[in-house]
C-alpha positions in Angstrom: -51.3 -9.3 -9.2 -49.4 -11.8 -10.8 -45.9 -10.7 -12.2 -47.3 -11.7 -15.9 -50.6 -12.3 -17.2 -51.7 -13.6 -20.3 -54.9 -13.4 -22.0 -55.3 -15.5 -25.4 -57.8 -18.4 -26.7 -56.4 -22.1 -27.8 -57.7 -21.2 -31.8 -55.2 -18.2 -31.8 -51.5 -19.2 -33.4 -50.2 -15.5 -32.0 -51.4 -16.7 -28.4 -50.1 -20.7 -28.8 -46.5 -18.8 -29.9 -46.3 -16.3 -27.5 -48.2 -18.9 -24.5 -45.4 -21.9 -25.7 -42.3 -19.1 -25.0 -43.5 -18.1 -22.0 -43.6 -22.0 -21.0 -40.2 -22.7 -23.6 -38.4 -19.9 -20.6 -40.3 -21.1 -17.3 -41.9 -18.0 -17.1 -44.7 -17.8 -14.8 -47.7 -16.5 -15.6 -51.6 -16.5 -15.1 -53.7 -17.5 -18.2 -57.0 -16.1 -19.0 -58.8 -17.5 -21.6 -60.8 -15.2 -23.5 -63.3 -17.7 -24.6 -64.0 -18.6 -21.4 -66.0 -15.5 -20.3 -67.2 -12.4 -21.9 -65.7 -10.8 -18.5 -62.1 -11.8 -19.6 -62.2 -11.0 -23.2 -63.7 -7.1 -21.9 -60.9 -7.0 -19.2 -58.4 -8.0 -22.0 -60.0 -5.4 -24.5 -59.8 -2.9 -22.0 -55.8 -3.2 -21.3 -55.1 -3.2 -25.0 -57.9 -0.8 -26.1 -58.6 -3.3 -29.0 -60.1 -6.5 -29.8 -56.6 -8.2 -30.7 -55.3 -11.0 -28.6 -53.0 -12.0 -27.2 -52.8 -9.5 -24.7 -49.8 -9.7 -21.5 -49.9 -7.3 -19.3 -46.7 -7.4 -16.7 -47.4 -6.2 -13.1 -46.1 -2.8 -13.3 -49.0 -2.2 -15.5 -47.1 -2.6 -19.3 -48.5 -4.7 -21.7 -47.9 -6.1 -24.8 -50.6 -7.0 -27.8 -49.7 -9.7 -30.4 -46.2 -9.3 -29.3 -43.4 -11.1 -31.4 -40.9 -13.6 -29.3 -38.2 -10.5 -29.4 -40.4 -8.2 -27.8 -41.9 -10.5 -25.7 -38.4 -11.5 -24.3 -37.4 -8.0 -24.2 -40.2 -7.3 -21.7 -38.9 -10.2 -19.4 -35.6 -9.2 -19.5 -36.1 -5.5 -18.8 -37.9 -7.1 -15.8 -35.7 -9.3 -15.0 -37.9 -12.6 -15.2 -36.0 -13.7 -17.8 
């Protein structure tokens, strides 16, 4: 499993924000994208336990769900990918 993966669609401004900081802090991450396959949007449903995207889940099995940039960056840190 990669260290961070990230499931979101194009149409979703939470995803583009949280997608473009991941790529602003050359983070590396897998993207899934929801619209893609009903298989991803259930995986990603089933991490969050709800519809709402985006959903990044880091490798030691945390995850976030529409998070803002502060808690997204938090997660790096305390991980130390960022």
């Amino acid at each position: 499993m990669a260290e961070v993966t990230y499931y979101g669609a194009d149409w979703c401004t939470d995803c583009r924000r949280s997608k473009a900081f991941l790529n602003a802090n050359s983070v590396e991450f897998v993207e899934n994208n929801v619209e893609e396959s009903a298989e991803l949007a259930a995986k990603a449903e089933a991490i969050a336990g709800r519809k709402n995207i985006p959903v990044i889940q880091f490798k030691d099995g945390a995850f976030l769900v529409e998070p803002s940039d502060a808690d997204l960056k938090a997660a790096l840190v305390e991980r130390g990918l960022l």
